[in-house]
KOLZATOR-53746 format. One record per residue (C-alpha): x, y, z; residue in one letter. Coordinates in steps of 0.05 Angstrom, whole numbers, padded with zeros to 5 digits, always signed. Layout:
BEGIN
XYZA
...
This chain:
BEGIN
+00000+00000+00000X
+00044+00064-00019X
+00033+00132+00020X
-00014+00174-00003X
-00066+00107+00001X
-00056+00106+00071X
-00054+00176+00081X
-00121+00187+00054X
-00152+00121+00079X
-00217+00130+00119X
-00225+00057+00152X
-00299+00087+00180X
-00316+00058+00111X
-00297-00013+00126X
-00332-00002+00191X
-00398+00029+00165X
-00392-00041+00112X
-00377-00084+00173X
-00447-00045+00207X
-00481-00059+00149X
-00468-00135+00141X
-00487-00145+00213X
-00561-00108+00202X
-00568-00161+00150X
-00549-00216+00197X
-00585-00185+00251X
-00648-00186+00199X
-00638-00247+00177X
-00636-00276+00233X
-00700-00250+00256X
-00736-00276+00193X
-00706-00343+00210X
-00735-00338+00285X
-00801-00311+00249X
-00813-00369+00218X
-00796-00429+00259X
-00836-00391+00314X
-00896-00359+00293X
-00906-00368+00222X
-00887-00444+00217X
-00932-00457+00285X
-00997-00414+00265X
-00996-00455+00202X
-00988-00517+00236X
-01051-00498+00278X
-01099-00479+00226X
-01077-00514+00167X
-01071-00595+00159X
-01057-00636+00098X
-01012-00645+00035X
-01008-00576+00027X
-01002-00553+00090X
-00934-00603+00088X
-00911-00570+00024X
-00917-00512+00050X
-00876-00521+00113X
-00822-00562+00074X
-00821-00492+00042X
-00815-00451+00098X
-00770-00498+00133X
-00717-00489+00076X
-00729-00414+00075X
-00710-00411+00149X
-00650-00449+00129X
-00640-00393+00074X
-00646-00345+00129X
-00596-00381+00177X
-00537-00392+00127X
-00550-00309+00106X
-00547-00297+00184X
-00484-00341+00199X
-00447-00316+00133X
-00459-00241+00139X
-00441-00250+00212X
-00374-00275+00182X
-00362-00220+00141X
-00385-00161+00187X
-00326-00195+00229X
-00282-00189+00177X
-00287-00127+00155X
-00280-00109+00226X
-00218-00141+00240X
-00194-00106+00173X
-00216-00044+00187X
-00173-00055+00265X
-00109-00073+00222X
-00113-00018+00185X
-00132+00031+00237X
-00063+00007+00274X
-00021+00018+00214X
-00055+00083+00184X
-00045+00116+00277X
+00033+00097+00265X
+00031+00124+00202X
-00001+00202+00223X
+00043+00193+00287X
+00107+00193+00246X
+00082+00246+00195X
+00051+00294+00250X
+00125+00287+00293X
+00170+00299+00217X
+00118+00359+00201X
+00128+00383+00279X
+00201+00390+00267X
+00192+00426+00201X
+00217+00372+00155X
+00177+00361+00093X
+00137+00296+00088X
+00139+00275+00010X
+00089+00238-00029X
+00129+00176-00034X
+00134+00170+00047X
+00205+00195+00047X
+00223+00256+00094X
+00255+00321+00072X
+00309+00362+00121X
+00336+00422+00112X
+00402+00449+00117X
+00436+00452+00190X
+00486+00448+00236X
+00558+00477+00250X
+00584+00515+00186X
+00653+00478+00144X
+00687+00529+00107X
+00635+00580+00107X
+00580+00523+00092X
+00529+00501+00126X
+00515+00428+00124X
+00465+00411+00064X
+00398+00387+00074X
+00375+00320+00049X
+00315+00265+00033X
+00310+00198+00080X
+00282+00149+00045X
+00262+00089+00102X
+00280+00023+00115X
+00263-00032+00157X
+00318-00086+00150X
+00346-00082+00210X
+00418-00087+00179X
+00397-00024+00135X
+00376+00009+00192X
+00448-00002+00224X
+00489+00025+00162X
+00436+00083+00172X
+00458+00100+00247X
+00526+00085+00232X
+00515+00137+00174X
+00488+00185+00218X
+00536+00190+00268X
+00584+00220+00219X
+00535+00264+00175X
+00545+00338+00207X
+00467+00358+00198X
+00435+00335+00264X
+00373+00331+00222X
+00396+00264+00188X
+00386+00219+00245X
+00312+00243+00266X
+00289+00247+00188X
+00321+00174+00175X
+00280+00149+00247X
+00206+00177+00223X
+00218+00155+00147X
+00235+00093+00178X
+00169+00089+00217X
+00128+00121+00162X
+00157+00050+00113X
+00140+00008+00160X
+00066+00029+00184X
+00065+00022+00104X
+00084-00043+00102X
+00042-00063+00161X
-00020-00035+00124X
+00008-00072+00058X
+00011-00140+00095X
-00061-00135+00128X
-00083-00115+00058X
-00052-00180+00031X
-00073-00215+00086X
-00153-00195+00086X
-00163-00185+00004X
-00153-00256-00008X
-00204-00279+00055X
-00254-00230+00028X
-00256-00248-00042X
-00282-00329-00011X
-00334-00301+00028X
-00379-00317-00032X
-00437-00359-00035X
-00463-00407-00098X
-00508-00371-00147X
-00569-00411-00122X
-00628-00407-00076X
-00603-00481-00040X
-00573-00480+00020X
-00536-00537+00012X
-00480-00588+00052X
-00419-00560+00018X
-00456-00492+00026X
-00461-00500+00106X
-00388-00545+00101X
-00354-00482+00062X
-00385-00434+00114X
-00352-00467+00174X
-00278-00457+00132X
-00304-00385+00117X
-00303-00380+00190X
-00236-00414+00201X
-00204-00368+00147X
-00227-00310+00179X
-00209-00336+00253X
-00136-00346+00221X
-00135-00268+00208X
-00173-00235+00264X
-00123-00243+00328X
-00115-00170+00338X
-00189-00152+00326X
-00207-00204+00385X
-00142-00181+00428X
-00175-00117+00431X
-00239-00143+00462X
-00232-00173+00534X
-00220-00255+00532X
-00264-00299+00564X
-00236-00327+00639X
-00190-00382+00628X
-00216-00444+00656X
-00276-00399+00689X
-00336-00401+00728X
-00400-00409+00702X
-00408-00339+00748X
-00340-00312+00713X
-00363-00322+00643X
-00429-00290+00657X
-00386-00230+00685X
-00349-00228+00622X
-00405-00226+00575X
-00448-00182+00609X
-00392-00130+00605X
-00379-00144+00520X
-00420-00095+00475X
-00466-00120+00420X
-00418-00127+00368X
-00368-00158+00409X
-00409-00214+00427X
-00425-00216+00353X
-00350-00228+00346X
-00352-00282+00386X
-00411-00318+00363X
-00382-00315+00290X
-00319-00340+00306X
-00326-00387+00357X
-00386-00418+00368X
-00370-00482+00388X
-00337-00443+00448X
-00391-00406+00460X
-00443-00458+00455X
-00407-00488+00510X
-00396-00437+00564X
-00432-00453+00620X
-00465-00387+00651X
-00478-00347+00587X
-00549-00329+00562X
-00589-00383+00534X
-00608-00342+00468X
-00526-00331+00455X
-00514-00406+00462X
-00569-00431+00419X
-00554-00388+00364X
-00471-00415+00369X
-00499-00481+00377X
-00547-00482+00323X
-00487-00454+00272X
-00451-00519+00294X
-00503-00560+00283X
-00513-00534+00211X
-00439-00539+00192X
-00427-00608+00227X
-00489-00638+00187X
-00460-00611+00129X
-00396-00636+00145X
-00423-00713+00167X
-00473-00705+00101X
-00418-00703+00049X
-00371-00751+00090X
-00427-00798+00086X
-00449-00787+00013X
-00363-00803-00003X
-00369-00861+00042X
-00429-00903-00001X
-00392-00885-00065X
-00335-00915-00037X
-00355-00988-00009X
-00300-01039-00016X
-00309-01112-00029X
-00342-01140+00038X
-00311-01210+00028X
-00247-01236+00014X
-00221-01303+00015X
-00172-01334+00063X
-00129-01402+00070X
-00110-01451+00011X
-00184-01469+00012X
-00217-01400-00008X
-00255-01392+00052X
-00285-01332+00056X
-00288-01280+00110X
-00311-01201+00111X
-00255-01162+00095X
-00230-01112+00150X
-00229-01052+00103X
-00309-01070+00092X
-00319-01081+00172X
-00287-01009+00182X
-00318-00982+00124X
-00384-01008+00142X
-00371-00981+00217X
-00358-00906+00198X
-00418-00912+00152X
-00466-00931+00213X
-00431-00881+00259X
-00450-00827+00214X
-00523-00844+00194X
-00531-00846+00269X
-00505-00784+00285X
-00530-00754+00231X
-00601-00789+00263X
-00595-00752+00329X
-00586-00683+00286X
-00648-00694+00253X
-00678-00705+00319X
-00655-00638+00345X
-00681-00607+00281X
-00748-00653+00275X
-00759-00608+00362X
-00739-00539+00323X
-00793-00562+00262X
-00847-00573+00321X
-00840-00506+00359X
-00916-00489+00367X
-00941-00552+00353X
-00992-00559+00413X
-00975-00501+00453X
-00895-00528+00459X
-00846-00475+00461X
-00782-00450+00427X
-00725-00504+00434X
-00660-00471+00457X
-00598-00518+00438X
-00551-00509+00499X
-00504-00555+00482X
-00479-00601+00423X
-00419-00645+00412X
-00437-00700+00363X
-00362-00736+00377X
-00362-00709+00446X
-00370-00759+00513X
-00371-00822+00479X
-00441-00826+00468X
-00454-00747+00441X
-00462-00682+00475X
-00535-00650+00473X
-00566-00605+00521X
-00633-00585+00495X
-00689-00540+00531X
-00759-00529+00516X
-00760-00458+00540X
-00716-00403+00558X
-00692-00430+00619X
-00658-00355+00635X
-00729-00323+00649X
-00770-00389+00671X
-00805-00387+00734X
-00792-00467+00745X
-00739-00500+00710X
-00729-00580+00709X
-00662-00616+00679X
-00673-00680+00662X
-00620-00733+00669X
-00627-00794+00623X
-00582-00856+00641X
-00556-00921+00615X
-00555-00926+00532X
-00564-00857+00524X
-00534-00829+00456X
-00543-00774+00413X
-00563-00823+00351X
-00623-00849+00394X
-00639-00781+00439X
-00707-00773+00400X
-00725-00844+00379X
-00787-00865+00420X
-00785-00948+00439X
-00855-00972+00423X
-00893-00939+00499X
-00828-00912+00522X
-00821-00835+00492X
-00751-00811+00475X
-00699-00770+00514X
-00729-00705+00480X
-00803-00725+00481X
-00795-00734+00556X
-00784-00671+00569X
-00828-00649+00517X
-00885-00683+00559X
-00867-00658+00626X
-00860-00591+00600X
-00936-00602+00575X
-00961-00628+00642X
-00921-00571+00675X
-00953-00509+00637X
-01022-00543+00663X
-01005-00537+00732X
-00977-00470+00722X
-01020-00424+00683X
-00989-00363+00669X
-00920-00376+00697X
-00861-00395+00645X
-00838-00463+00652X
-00767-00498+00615X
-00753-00568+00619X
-00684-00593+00592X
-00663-00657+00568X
-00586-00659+00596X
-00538-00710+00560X
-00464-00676+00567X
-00430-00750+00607X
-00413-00800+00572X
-00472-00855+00604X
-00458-00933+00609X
-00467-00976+00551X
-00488-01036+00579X
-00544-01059+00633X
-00493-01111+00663X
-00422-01093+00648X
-00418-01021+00650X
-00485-00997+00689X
-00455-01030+00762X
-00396-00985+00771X
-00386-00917+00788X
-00326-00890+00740X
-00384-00866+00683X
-00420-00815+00749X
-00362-00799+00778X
-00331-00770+00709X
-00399-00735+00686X
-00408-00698+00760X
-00374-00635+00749X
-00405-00632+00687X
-00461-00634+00713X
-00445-00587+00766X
-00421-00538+00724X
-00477-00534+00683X
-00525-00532+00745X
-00493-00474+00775X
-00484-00439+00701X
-00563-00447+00699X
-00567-00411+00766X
-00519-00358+00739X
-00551-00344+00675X
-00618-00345+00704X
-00595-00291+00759X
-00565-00233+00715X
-00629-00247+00673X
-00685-00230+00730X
-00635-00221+00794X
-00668-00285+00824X
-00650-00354+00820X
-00721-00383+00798X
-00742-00459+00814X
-00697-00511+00792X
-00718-00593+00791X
-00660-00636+00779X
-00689-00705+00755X
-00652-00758+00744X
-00673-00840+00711X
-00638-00894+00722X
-00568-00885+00722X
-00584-00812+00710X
-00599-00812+00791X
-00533-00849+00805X
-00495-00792+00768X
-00537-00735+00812X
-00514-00765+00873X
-00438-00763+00859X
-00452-00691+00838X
-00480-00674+00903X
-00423-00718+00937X
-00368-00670+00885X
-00417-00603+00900X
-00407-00620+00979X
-00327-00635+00967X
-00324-00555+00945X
-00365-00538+01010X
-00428-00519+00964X
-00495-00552+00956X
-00529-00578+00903X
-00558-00513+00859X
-00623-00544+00854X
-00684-00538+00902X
-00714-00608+00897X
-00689-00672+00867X
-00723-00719+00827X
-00708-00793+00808X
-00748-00846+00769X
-00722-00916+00772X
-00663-00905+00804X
-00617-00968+00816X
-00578-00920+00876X
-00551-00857+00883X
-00489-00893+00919X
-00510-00863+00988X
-00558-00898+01047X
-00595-00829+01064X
-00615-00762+01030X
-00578-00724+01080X
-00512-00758+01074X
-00514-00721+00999X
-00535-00655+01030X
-00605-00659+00998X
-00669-00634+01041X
-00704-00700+01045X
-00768-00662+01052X
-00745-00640+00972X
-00717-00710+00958X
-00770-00747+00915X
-00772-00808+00882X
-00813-00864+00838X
-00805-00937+00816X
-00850-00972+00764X
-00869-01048+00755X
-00836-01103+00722X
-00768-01080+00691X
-00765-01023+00731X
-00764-01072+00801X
-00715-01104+00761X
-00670-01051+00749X
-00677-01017+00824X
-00676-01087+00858X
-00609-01099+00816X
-00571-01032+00837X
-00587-01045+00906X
-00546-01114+00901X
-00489-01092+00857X
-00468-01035+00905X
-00500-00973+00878X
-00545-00967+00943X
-00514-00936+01000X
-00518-00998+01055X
-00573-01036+01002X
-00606-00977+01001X
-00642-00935+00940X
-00693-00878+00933X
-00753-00913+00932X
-00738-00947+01006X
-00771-00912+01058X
-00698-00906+01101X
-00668-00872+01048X
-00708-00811+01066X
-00748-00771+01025X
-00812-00772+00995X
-00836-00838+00957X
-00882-00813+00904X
-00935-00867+00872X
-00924-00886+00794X
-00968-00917+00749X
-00908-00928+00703X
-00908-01005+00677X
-00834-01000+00657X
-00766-00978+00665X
-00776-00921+00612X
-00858-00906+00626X
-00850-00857+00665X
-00864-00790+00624X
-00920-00820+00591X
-00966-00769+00569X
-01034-00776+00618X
-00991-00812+00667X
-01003-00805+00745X
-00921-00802+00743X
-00924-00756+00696X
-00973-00709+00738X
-00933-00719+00806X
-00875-00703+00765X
-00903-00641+00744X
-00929-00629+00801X
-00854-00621+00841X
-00825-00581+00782X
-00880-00525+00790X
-00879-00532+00867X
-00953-00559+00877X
-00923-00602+00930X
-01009-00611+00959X
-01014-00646+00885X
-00965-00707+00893X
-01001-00770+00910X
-00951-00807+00955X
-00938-00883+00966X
């Protein structure tokens, strides 16, 4: 970039472009809520049919239309923002030099290189000669230039040569930004078409990396987020970022963000859902490579010929099925989104996704803002859960998601006119197996301060939203329970309590103490339910494989607490919609305690 460029640049431009690209994310991303909230859900309600389908297949993919415009132009504003910082650094170094040269009187030329005038003590009736520094900034070339000075007789040598030397290199500074940001710019193009498609969401996530690559010292100028913090540290630290910083953030890194613990429910759903988009993309295309690609699935072996699948089929076929199955538990995710409205449910917020992460898959998913709800219950599902099966319903058992779906239904009953969220919490990685894996402790003891940390980053975000801590129900099946107690075990290590007021468990096998108290829980808010047949099985078993404290679990009337009555007729019938155990459950996470029918 030569002088006069610089000189004249006015980098309010790239920030008024960077403004402008974020109104159209902004708007954008208000269409998108627009219509997978209100316009998507009225039609649902008044409308049934073929073409009421059509017409929400529509409005479905114009929402996605809306979503890749939001995410992109997020991108961009960034961009342009970060250039606009570069360039701002370079262009203040630059008027710094020029405004101390034109102080001292020298003459600052259009090329960058500084003009002195004549001075210093007289030689045979001369004075010393004036001169032009033209500036360097290879530091060997700067050292013939001092070395120069120190025998040149105008004192005006050595202070030209220093600000033409500054003046060079704010140039080249603004040169290598320039370099650095035209290329990243020119990608930040979408296909000519109106289909948001895999690549599309699969080249948006390396628009994002590109533009990460580039943007260190526009996100060194805005304050990082705690290292290793509190759920009540990151909630600091946002509150205190301005709009467009959090922007920043969002667009850059919202895997990161998706994650934090204690920041606002709306902030993480909208990094979360960008993740989700990109990583179906990405799983979408891997998969579509995958069946073009299917090697021989026998080969022979021995003198004979026998034959035997091959191992390149075996791990072929085994990357195909883990894809289709995560790619299963996306569509599950996006399946709640499609259903907002849908008899009176409302918006999903997506606190949390990891399709690789925990073993099984990371999904934290609320129906409601849980920031602003009155009552709030977290549900903890236990052994076999996994993102590929989190909204597949098992004949009379409902999913992960339609569990709390249902409660979430009975809950707004017994509430009228107070906002309810119930979230479906799978961030551990939970057993595999009934009989190997579901008797020890390891798989609780590793997802506690997860769970923890997310319980207290509930209480955090809900706090700075209304400055109270609302009603929280911590509900735990199965092995879901077990993992509950060790949190309240790690939550009493750190000389807190459990940030929940009552807690919950269906079919819990133990919660690896013999009383409520010994886990710091108020047995008058301790509650708990069994069901028949595989349920007795389950409980009965838990007791005798050690995850009862002394042989003891939830449902025995030692263990303290209140036994609640179930009509549930299996291990997994317990959120059936109609249910007494759904009602009693509903009935805790609103706090009509005079509704729950006891044993």
């Amino acid at each position: 970039m030569d002088f006069s460029t610089l000189k004249n640049l006015k980098t309010s431009e790239f920030e008024d472009a960077a403004d402008g690209y974020r109104a159209v994310s902004h708007t954008a991303s208000s269409a998108k809520d627009a219509l997978e909230q209100r316009i998507n859900a009225k039609l649902r309600e008044s409308l049934s049919g073929a073409a009421a389908e059509a017409a929400l297949t529509q409005l479905r993919a114009l929402a996605q239309d809306f979503h890749y415009t939001q995410v992109e132009c997020g991108v961009i504003s960034t961009a342009l923002s970060a250039l606009a910082a570069d360039l701002q650094t370079a262009k203040k170094k630059l008027d710094a030099a020029v405004a101390d040269a034109e102080g001292e009187k020298f003459t600052v030329e259009k090329d960058g290189s500084v003009t002195y005038p004549a001075a210093g003590d007289e030689y045979r009736g001369k004075t010393p000669p004036g001169g032009t520094a033209n500036g360097v900034t290879d530091e060997t070339a700067k050292a013939l230039n001092r070395q120069a000075a120190n025998f040149d007789p105008n004192p005006h040598f050595a202070r030209a040569q220093a600000y033409a030397d500054r003046i060079t290199a704010a140039l080249e500074e603004a040169t290598t930004a320039d370099e650095k940001w035209a290329p990243k710019l020119r990608s930040l193009k979408a296909d000519d078409d109106l289909t948001v498609s895999a690549a599309d969401w699969v080249d948006a996530k390396k628009d994002t990396g590109g533009v990460n690559d580039g943007a260190e010292r526009y996100l060194d100028s805005i304050k990082e987020p705690p290292q290793h913090g509190a759920p009540e540290d990151n909630a600091e630290w946002w509150k205190h970022l301005s709009a467009d910083e959090r922007d920043a953030y969002i667009s850059l890194h919202p895997a990161s963000i998706g994650a934090m613990n204690g920041l606002p429910a709306d902030a993480r759903d909208e990094a979360n859902r960008t993740v989700l988009a990109e990583t179906r993309g990405q799983y979408e295309m891997r998969l579509a490579a995958i069946n073009k690609s299917e090697p021989p699935e026998f080969e022979s072996v021995g003198a004979r010929g026998d034959m035997k699948y091959s191992q390149k089929w075996l791990d072929w076929h085994h990357e195909k099925e883990r894809l289709e199955g995560k790619l299963k538990g996306i569509q599950s995710i996006q399946d709640r989104f499609d259903r907002t409205g849908h008899r009176g449910l409302p918006e999903a917020y997506l606190l949390g996704f990891d399709p690789d992460g925990e073993g099984n898959g990371r999904v934290i998913l609320a129906n409601g803002n849980p920031d602003t709800a009155h009552h709030t219950s977290i549900y903890v599902p236990g052994t076999k859960s996994d993102i590929s099966i989190i909204g597949e319903d098992d004949g009379d058992t409902p999913s992960d998601l339609k569990r709390s779906e249902n409660l979430w239904k009975q809950s707004s009953r017994l509430a009228p006119g107070q906002k309810v969220s119930t979230i479906t919490w799978l961030d551990y990685d939970a057993p595999d197996s009934i009989f190997t894996e579901a008797p020890q402790d390891k798989f609780a003891e590793k997802g506690a301060p997860r769970l923890l940390e997310y319980l207290e980053g509930n209480r955090s975000a809900h706090q700075y939203a209304t400055g109270s801590h609302g009603h929280t129900t911590v509900m735990g099946h199965s092995y879901g329970s077990t993992l509950i107690g060790d949190t309240a075990k790690t939550a009493s290590w750190n000389g807190t309590s459990l940030p929940a007021d009552d807690v919950m468990v269906a079919g819990s096998p133990g919660m690896q103490a013999a009383h409520a108290a010994d886990l710091g829980i108020d047995p008058k808010h301790m509650w708990a339910m069994g069901g028949d047949w595989s349920d007795w099985i389950v409980r009965e078993g838990g007791k005798n494989v050690g995850l009862g404290g002394d042989r003891t679990i939830p449902t025995d009337v030692k263990f303290g607490g209140n036994i609640m009555k179930s009509d549930a007729g299996g291990h997994g019938e317990f959120w059936n919609e109609g249910s007494l155990s759904l009602r009693n459950q509903a009935a805790v996470t609103t706090e009509n305690y005079d509704l729950v029918e006891h044993e």
